[in-house]
C-alpha positions in Angstrom: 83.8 88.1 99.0 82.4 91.0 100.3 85.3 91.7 103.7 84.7 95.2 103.9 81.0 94.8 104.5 81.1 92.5 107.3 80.6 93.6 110.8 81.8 90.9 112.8 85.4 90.0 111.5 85.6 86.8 112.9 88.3 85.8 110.8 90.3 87.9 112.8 89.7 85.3 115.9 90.6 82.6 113.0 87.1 81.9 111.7 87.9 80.6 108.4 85.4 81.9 105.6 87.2 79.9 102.6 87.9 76.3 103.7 88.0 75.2 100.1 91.4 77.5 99.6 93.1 77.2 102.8 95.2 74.2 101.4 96.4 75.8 98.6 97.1 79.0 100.0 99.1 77.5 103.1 100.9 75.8 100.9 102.0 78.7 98.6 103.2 80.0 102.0 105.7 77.6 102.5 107.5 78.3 99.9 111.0 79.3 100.5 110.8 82.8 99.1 107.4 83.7 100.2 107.8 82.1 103.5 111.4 84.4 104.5 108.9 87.1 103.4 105.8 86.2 105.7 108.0 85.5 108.6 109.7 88.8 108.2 106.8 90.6 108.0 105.0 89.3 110.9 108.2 89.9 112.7 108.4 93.7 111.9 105.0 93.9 112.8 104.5 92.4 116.2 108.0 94.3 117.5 107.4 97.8 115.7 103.2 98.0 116.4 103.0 101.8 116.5 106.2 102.4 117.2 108.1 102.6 113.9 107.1 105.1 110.6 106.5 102.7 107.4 110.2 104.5 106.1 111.6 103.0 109.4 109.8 99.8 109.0 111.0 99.5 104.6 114.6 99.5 106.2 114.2 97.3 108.9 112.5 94.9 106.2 115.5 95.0 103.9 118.1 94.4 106.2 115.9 91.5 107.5 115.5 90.3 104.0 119.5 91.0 103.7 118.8 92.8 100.6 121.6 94.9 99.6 120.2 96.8 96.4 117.1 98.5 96.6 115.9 100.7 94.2 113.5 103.9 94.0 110.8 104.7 90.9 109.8 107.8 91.6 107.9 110.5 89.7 109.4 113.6 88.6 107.2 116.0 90.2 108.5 114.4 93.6 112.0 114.8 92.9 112.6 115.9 96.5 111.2 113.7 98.0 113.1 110.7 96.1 116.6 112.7 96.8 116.2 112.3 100.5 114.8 109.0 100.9 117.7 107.8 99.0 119.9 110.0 101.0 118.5 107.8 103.9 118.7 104.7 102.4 122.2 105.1 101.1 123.5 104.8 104.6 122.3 101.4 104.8 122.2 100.0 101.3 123.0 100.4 97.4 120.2 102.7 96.3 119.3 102.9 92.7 116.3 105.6 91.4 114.7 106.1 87.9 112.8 109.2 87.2 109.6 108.6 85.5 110.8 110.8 82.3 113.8 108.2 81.7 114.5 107.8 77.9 112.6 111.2 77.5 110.4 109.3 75.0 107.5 112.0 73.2 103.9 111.2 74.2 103.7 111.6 69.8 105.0 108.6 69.5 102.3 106.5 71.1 99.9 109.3 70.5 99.1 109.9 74.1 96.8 112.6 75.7 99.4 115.7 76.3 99.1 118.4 79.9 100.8 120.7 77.5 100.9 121.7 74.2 104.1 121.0 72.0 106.9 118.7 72.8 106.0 116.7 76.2 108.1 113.4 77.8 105.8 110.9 78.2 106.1 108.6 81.8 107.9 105.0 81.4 107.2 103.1 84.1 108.7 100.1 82.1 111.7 102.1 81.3 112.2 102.3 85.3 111.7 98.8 85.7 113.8 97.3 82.9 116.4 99.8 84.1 116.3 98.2 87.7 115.7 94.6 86.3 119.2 95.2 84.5 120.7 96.4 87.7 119.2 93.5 89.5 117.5 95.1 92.6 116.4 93.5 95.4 113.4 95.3 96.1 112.2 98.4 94.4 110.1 101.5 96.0 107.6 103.5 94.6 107.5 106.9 94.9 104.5 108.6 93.4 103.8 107.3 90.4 100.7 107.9 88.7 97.7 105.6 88.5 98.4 103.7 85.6 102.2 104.0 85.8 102.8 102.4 89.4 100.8 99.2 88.1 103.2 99.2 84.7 106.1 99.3 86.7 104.8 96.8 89.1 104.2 94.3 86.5 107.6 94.5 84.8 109.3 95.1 87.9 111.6 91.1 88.7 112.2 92.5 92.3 109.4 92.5 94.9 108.0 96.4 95.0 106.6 98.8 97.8 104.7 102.2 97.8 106.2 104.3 99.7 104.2 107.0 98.4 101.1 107.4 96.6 100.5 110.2 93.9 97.8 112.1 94.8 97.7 115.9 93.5 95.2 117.2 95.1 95.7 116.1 98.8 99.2 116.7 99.0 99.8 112.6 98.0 97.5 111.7 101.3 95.4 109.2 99.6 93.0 108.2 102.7 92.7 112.4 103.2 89.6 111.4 100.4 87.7 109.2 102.8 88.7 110.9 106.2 87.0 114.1 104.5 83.4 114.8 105.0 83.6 117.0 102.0 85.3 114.4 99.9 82.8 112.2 101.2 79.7 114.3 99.8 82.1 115.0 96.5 81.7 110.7 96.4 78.3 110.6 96.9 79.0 108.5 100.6 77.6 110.8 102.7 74.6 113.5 102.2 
């Protein structure tokens, strides 16, 4: 599959590109679990279409979902930003977070690459998620993890997960900012 290439998108008017996995696919669908999800989803986005911010649209999920416990992984270096989205998520459900640094576990111990010299926490993105498993969150949010992390937590993480934000030092965590830049864009090698 090469989507991003093609200049028609007919699939958008229901051509169907993969007939041999339709079936199967439909059929994971159906499940319970994945089908409450789907249904919600599509929900959210045919009522809110450019009308509600993603934050807006997370809570409207959950409260769709009826999840009560939702919890936030969120780097240390955006501390703030993690204070007041649980501030705004407390008034409508039981908010967990877990800093990145949890367990304060030294990047000596599995030998890993340091920013600093001398004594330096490493990130434990399995930490977070073993600390929300045990809590038994409903769905957890990420916000800012580094590359690397976000898909550690993600894969140890029981409950569903979101991005809520992406790390991205250099563009003030605006990820697309890279490919909406002409100057990123030559940086790439895209554009001449």
């Amino acid at each position: 599959m090469k989507c991003s290439k093609c200049i028609k998108k007919l699939c958008y008017a229901g051509k169907n590109c993969k007939k041999d996995m339709t079936e199967k696919i439909t059929e994971e669908y159906k499940k319970e679990d994945n089908l409450k999800i789907a249904k919600v989803s599509a929900y959210i986005e045919a009522t809110y279409y450019m009308k509600k911010t993603r934050l807006e649209e997370i809570i409207e999920f959950c409260k769709l979902m009826d999840y009560k416990k939702i919890g936030i992984a969120f780097c240390i270096g955006l501390e703030d930003e993690a204070k007041i989205l649980d501030e705004i998520l407390s008034q409508h459900f039981d908010v967990y977070s877990v800093c990145c640094k949890v367990c304060g576990i030294d990047k000596d111990v599995l030998e890993l690459k340091k920013i600093n010299n001398g004594k330096e926490a490493m990130c434990n993105p399995i930490g977070q998620a073993e600390i929300l498993n045990e809590i038994g969150t409903d769905l957890n949010i990420i916000v800012g993890l580094c590359i690397g992390h976000d898909i550690l937590f993600q894969k140890y993480s029981k409950a569903p997960t979101t991005t809520f934000i992406v790390k991205d030092r250099v563009l003030s965590h605006n990820t697309a900012g890279a490919i909406y830049s002409k100057y990123y864009l030559k940086k790439l090698k895209v554009i001449k």
